[in-house]
Legacy VTK file of the C-alpha trace (Angstrom):
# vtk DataFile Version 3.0
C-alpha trace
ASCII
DATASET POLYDATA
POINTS 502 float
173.785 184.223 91.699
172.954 180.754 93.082
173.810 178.251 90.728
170.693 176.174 91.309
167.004 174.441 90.239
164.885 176.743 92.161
161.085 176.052 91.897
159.031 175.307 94.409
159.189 174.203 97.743
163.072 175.755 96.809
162.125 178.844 95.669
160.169 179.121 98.926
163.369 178.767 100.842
165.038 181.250 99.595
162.163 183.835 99.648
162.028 183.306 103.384
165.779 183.240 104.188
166.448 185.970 107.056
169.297 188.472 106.220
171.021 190.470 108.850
169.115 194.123 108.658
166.028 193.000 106.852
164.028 191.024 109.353
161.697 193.399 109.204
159.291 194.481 112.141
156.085 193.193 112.851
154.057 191.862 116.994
151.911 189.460 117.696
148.460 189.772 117.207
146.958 188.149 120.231
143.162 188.352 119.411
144.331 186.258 116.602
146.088 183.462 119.196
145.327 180.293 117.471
144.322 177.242 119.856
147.037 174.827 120.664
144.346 171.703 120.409
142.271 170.891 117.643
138.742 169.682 118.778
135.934 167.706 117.609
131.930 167.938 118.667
129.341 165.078 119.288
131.227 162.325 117.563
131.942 158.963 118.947
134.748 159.068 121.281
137.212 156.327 123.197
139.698 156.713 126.110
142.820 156.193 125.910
144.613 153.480 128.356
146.534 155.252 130.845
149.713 153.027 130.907
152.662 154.754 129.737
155.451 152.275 130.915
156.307 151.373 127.301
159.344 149.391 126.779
161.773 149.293 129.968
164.909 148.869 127.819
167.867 151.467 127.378
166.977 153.820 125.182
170.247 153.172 122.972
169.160 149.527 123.046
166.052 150.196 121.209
167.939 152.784 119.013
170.540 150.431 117.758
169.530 146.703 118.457
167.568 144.893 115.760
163.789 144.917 116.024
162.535 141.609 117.421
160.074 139.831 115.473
156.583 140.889 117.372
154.162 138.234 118.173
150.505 138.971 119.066
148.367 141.355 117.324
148.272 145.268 118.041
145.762 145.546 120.600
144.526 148.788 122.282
146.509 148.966 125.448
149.683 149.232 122.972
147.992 151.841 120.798
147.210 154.019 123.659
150.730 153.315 124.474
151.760 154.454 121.047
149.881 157.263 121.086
150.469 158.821 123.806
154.629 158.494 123.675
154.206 159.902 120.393
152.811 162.701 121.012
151.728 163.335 124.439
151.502 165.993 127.260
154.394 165.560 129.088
154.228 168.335 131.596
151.923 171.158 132.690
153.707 174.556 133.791
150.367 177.217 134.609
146.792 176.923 134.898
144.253 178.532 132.802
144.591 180.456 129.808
148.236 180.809 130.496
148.872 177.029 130.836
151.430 175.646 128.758
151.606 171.752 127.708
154.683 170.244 127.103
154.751 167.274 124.516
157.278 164.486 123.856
158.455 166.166 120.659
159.949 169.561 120.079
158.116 172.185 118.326
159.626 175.684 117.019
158.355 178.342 119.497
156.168 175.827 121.259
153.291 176.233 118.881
153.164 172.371 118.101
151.040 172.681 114.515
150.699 169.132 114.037
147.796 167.058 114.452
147.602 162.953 114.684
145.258 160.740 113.243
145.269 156.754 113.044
143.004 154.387 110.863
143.135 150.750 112.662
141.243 147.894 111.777
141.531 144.498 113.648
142.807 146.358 116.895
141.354 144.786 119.759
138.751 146.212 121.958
138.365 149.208 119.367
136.229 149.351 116.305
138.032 149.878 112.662
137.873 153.408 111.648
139.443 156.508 111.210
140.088 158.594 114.626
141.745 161.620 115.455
144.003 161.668 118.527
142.537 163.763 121.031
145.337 164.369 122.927
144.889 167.344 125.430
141.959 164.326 126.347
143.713 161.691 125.933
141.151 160.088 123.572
140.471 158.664 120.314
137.744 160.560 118.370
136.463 158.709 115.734
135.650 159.996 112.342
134.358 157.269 110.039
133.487 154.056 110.284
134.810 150.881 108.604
137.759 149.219 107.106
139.744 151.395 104.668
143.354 149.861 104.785
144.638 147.614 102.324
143.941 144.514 104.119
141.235 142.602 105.949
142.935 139.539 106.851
145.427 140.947 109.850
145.691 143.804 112.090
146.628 147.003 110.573
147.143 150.394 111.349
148.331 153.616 109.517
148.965 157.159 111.619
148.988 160.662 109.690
150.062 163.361 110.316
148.977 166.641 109.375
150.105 170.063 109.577
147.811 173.390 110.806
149.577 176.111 109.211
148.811 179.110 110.776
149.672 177.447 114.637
153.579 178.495 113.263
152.561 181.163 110.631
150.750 183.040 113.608
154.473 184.209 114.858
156.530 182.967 111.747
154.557 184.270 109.403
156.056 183.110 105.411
159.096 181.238 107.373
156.857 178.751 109.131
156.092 176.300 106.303
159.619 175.330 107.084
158.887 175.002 110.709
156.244 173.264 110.142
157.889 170.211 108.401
160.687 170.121 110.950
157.915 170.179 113.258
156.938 166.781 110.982
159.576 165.481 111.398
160.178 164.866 114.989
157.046 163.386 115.426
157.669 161.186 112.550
160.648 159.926 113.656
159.392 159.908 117.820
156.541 157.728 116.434
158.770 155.515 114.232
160.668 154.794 117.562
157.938 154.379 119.820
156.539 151.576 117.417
160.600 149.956 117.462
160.390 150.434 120.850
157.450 148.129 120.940
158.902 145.829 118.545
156.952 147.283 115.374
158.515 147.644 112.018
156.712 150.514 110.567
157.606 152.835 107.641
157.097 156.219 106.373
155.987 157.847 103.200
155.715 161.212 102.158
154.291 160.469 98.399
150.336 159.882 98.483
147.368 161.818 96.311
147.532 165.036 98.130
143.790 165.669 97.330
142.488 162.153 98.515
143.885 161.216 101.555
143.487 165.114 102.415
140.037 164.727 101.501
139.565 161.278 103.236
140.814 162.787 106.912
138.000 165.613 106.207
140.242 168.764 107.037
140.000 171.696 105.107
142.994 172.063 103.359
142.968 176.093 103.510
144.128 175.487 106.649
145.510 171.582 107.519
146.874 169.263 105.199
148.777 165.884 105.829
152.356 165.885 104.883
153.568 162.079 106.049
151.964 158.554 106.823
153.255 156.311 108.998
152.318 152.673 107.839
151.866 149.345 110.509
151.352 146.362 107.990
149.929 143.045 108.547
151.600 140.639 106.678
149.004 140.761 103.798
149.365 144.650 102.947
153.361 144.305 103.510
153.861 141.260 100.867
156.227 139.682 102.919
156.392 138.917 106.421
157.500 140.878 109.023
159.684 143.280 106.753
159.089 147.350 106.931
157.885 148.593 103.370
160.111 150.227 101.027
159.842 154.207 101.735
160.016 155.146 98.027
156.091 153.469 97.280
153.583 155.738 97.692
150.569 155.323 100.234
146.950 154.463 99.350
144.039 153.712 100.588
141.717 150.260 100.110
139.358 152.440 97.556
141.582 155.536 95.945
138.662 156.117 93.799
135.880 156.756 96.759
134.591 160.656 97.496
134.915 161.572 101.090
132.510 163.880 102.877
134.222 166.700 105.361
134.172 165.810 108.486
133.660 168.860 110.536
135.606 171.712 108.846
135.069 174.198 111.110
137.139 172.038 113.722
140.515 173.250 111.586
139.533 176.941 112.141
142.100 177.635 115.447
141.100 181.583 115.683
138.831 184.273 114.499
142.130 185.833 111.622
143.788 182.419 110.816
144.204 182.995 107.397
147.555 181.135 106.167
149.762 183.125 104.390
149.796 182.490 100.597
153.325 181.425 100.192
152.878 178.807 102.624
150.147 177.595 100.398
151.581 178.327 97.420
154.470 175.986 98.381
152.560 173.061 99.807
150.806 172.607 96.579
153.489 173.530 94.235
155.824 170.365 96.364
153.113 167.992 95.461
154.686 166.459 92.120
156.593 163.460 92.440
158.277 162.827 89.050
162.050 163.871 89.349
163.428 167.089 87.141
166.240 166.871 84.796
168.987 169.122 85.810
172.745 170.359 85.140
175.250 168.248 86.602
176.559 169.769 90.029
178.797 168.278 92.839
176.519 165.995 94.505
175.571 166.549 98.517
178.468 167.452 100.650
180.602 167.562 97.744
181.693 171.112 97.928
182.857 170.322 101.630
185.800 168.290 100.159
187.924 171.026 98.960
188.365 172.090 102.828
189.185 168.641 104.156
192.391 168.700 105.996
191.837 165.657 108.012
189.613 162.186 108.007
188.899 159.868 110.900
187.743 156.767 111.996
185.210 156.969 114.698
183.449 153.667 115.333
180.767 152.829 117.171
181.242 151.894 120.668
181.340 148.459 121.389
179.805 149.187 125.214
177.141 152.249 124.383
176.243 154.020 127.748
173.166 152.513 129.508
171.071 156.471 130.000
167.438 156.187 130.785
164.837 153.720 129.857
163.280 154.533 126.194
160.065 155.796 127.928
161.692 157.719 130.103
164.213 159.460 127.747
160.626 160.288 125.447
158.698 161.570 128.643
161.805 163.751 129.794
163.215 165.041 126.755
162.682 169.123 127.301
164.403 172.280 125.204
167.590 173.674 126.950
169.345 176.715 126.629
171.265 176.851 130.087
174.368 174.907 128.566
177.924 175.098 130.302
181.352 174.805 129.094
182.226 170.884 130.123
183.400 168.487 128.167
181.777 164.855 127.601
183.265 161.277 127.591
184.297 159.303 124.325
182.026 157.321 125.020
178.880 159.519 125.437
179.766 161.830 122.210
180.443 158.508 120.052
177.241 157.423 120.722
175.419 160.594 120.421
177.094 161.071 116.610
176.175 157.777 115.755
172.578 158.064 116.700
172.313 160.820 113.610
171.414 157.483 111.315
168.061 157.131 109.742
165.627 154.106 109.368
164.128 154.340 105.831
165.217 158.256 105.206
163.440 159.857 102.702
165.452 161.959 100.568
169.075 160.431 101.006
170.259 163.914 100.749
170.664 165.674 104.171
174.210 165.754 105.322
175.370 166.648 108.639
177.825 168.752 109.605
179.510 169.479 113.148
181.065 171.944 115.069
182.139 171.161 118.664
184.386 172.719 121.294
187.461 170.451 122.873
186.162 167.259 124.572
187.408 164.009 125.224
189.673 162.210 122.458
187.807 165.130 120.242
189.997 168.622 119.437
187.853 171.913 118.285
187.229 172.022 115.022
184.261 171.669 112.030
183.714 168.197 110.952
181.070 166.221 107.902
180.114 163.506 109.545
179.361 160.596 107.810
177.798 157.941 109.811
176.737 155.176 107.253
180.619 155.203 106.387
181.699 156.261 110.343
184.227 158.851 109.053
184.427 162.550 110.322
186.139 164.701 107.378
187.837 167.503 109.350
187.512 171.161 107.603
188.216 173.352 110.262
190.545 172.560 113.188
188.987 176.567 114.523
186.336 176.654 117.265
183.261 178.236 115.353
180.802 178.247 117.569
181.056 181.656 118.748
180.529 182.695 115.167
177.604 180.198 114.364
176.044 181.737 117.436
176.119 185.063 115.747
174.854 183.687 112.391
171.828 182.596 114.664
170.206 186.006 115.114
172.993 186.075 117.534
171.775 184.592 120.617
174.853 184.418 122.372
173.488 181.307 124.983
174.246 179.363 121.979
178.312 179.547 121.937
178.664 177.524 125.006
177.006 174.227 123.538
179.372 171.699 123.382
178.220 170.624 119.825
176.088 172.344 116.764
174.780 169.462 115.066
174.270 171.394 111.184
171.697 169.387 108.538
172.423 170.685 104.941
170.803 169.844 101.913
172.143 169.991 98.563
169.211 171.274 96.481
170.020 170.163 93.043
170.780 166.385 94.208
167.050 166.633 95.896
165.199 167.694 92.674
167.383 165.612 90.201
166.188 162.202 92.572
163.015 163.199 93.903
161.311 166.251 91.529
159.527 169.150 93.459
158.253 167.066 96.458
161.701 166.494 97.335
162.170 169.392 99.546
159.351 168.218 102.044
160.956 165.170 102.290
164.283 166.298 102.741
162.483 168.606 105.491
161.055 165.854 107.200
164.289 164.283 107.281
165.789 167.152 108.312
163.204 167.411 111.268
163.321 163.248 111.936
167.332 163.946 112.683
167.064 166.820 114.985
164.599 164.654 116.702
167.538 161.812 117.573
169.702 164.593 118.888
166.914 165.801 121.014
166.171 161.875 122.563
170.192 160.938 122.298
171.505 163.978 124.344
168.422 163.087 127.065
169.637 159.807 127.384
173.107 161.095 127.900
172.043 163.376 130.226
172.863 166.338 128.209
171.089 169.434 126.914
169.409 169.836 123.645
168.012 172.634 121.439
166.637 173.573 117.920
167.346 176.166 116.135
165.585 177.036 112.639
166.120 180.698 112.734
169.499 182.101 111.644
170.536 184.220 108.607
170.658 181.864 106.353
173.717 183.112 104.002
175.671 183.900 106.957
175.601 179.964 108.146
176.217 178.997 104.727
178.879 180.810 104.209
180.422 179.475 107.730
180.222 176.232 106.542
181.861 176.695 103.176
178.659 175.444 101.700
178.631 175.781 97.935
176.048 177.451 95.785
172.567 175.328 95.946
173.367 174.144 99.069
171.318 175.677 102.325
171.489 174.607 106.080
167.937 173.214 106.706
168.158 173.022 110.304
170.719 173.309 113.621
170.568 171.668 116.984
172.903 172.233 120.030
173.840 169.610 122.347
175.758 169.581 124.940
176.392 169.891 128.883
173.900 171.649 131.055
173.143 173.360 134.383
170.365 171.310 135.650
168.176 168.962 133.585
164.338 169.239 134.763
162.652 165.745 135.347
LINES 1 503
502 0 1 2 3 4 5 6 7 8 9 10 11 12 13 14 15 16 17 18 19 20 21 22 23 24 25 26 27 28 29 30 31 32 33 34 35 36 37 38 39 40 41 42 43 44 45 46 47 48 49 50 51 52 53 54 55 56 57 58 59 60 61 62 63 64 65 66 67 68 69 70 71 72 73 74 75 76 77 78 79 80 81 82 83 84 85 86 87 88 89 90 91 92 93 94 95 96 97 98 99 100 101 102 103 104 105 106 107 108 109 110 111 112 113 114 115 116 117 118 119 120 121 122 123 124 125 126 127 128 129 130 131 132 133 134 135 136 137 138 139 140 141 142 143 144 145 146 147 148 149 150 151 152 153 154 155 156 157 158 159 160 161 162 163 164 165 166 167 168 169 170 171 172 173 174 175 176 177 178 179 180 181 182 183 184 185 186 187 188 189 190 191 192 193 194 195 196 197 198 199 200 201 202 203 204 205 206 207 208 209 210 211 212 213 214 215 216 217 218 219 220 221 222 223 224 225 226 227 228 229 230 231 232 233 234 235 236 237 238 239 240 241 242 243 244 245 246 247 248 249 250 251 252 253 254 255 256 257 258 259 260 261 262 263 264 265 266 267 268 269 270 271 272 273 274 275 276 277 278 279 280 281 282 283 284 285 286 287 288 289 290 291 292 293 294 295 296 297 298 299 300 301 302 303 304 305 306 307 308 309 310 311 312 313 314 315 316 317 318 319 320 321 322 323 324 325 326 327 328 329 330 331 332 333 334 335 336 337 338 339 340 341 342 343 344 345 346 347 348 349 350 351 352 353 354 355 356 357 358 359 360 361 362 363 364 365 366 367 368 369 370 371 372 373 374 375 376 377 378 379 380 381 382 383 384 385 386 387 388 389 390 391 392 393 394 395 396 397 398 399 400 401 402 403 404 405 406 407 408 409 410 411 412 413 414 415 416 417 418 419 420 421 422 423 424 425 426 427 428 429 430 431 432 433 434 435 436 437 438 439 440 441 442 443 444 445 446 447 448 449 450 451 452 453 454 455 456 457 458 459 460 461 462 463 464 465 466 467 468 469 470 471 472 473 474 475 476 477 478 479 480 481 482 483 484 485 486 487 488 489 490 491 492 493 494 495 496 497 498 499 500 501
């Protein structure tokens, strides 16, 4: 029996955990193929600037070095810019119906249910308003009219971004609520570094009236519903200059109180049969309370990982990080990889790449990070909880797992010759004690924003990268000597590869 709060977006997880033998059958319905862009008719609409250059420094520089203090105001060259890094087509591979888009984030099966929106006001050569970003356009599409942002006085912007359920729940069917918050996740965190990469300090929240700012970006929430904001404040809406806003205050809009019209509804229907499957709903609405839970007193996050450490090291920073590519070019590159090859990687490189697993303004606190890696330089096989905040690796295992972790991942055997599976875990109880039922998207999110620094780390480094959200989920616990409540969110490989595509 797990030991555990479960309610909610928790009780969720476990009702969708896959068990070896019980998958159950089920195709693809492909009269019920849901369309991969969301689209708007006769509104006002805006291209978007076509320069995609973005910042020319190493991406490891942008990662790591302090944000500059930005002069100027936003203007729309730099949103365009913004936008389009964020969450842009990449690459085209096909033509016609069979065409497939790739986009600077990773999505699970390449169904990409997330949707962008931005409300700007005082953004040159663009009118304030609400727009959606058309991107398979490249366009701005706007939706209202008018100033809605805390303040008047400076140049402000806030990006959402929403979720359409049944672009994962089409092929994941109950599972893909989780997929759908990882999903979240890397573009929160690729849009968080676009804006350092242009010298922004921006922060995210996950906590906001569910029903207003749902109702306020017009979607119908049967089918999309917004599940992060990413705030750009002016001076005036910050309260102090030039400092990112603290992640644990909840977003609002200039008039909380104000009804909203829909804008469009039908635009959120993506197929003929898109109903969303009830448990996804049932768990995006029963995650919308803030106010944390009183619970029994458990080994906090990662505790339970103690009792197996046999070894703890040191591993600092390097003082010279490896140049890579150019941040725009690691974003516009960064592909999914499965062709990985048993090589090892310099000090150096696999410093840097562990050290990149650190979060700007994380959400929950409470997703820990575990790592199994084959023999590389200065590095023996073994199983090791990573801490980077206090740069110590606890060793548990000095076996190679990874053989065995491939296995626990509906066994796709490709998976055993990545150098490194990078393991999020969450400790449920510690989530629900701090955060109360709305912790578990966060912790998601976060969950999502990490895998999204492996991703862009191991493409600077010239290495391979891949997510993985579908395993049997007591197997991998289990591996990991992960105690009762706790549950491996989330797995990405890095590592050496074949060829990397351009």
């Amino acid at each position: 029996m797990r030991s555990v709060i479960v309610g909610g977006g928790v009780a969720y997880h476990e009702r969708t955990a896959y068990r070896r033998g019980a998958l159950g059958g089920g195709f693809l319905d492909w009269n019920a193929r849901p369309k991969v862009f969301k689209t708007y008719h006769g509104l006002p609409e805006v291209p978007l600037s076509w320069d995609i250059e973005g910042s020319s420094k190493p991406f490891f520089q942008v990662l790591f070095d302090p944000i500059p203090e930005r002069t100027g105001h936003l203007d729309f060259k730099t949103l365009s810019r913004v936008l389009r890094l964020s969450y842009g087509i990449t690459a085209q591979s096909g033509t016609g119906a069979d065409a497939f888009y790739f986009r600077s984030v990773p999505s699970a099966g390449a169904l990409y249910p997330c949707e962008l929106y931005a409300a700007v006001q005082g953004v040159r050569e663009l009118d304030d308003g609400l727009y959606h970003y058309d991107l398979a356009r490249s366009r701005l599409v706007r939706l209202r009219s008018g100033s809605f942002l805390a303040s008047k006085a400076l140049p402000t912007a806030a990006f959402f971004i929403t979720t359409m359920f049944f672009r994962s729940a089409w092929k994941y069917r109950d599972r893909a609520y989780r997929y759908c918050l990882l999903d979240a996740g890397h573009l929160v965190e690729n849009a968080l570094l676009v804006l350092r990469s242009e010298g922004f300090k921006a922060c995210v929240y996950d906590r906001f009236n569910d029903a207003k700012l749902n109702a306020f970006l017009g979607v119908d929430t049967e089918r999309e519903a917004c599940v992060a904001v990413i705030g750009l404040p002016s001076k005036a809406w910050a309260g102090e200059a030039a400092e990112p806003l603290n992640s644990a205050r909840e977003f609002s809009l200039m008039d909380e109180l104000r009804s909203w019209d829909p804008v469009q509804p039908e635009a959120c229907r993506l197929s003929p049969v898109d109903a969303v499957p009830h448990a996804i709903l049932e768990a995006h609405r029963t995650t919308e309370g803030g106010a944390p839970l009183r619970g029994a007193g458990e080994k906090g996050a990662g505790e339970e990982a103690k009792d197996f450490v046999k070894e703890v090291r040191k591993i600092p920073r390097p003082e010279v990080l490896p140049e890579g590519l150019s941040f725009a070019e690691c974003v516009w590159r960064r592909r999914s990889h499965r062709n990985y090859v048993s090589a090892r990687v310099t000090k150096e490189n696999w410093q840097t790449l562990w050290h990149s697993l650190r979060l700007d303004g994380a959400l929950s606190s409470c997703v820990q990070v575990i790592i199994a890696c084959g023999e590389t330089d200065g590095l023996p096989p073994g199983v090791y909880a990573w801490n980077v905040v206090e740069e110590v690796a606890q060793e548990i295992s000095g076996e190679d797992i990874r053989r065995s972790s491939a296995r626990a991942c509906l066994d796709q055997g490709w998976l055993k010759q990545a150098l490194f599976h990078v393991i999020f875990h969450v400790f449920w109880t510690s989530v629900h004690e701090r955060f109360g039922p709305r912790g578990y998207r966060s912790a998601m999110l976060d969950a999502g924003r990490l895998g999204q620094r492996v991703y862009l780390a191991s493409t600077a480094l010239g290495l391979g990268c891949c997510g993985i959200g579908a395993y049997y989920d007591e197997e991998l616990r289990s591996l990991f000597h992960l105690g009762s409540g706790c549950d491996v969110v989330y797995l990405t490989a890095s590592g050496p590869v074949k060829k990397l595509r351009s």
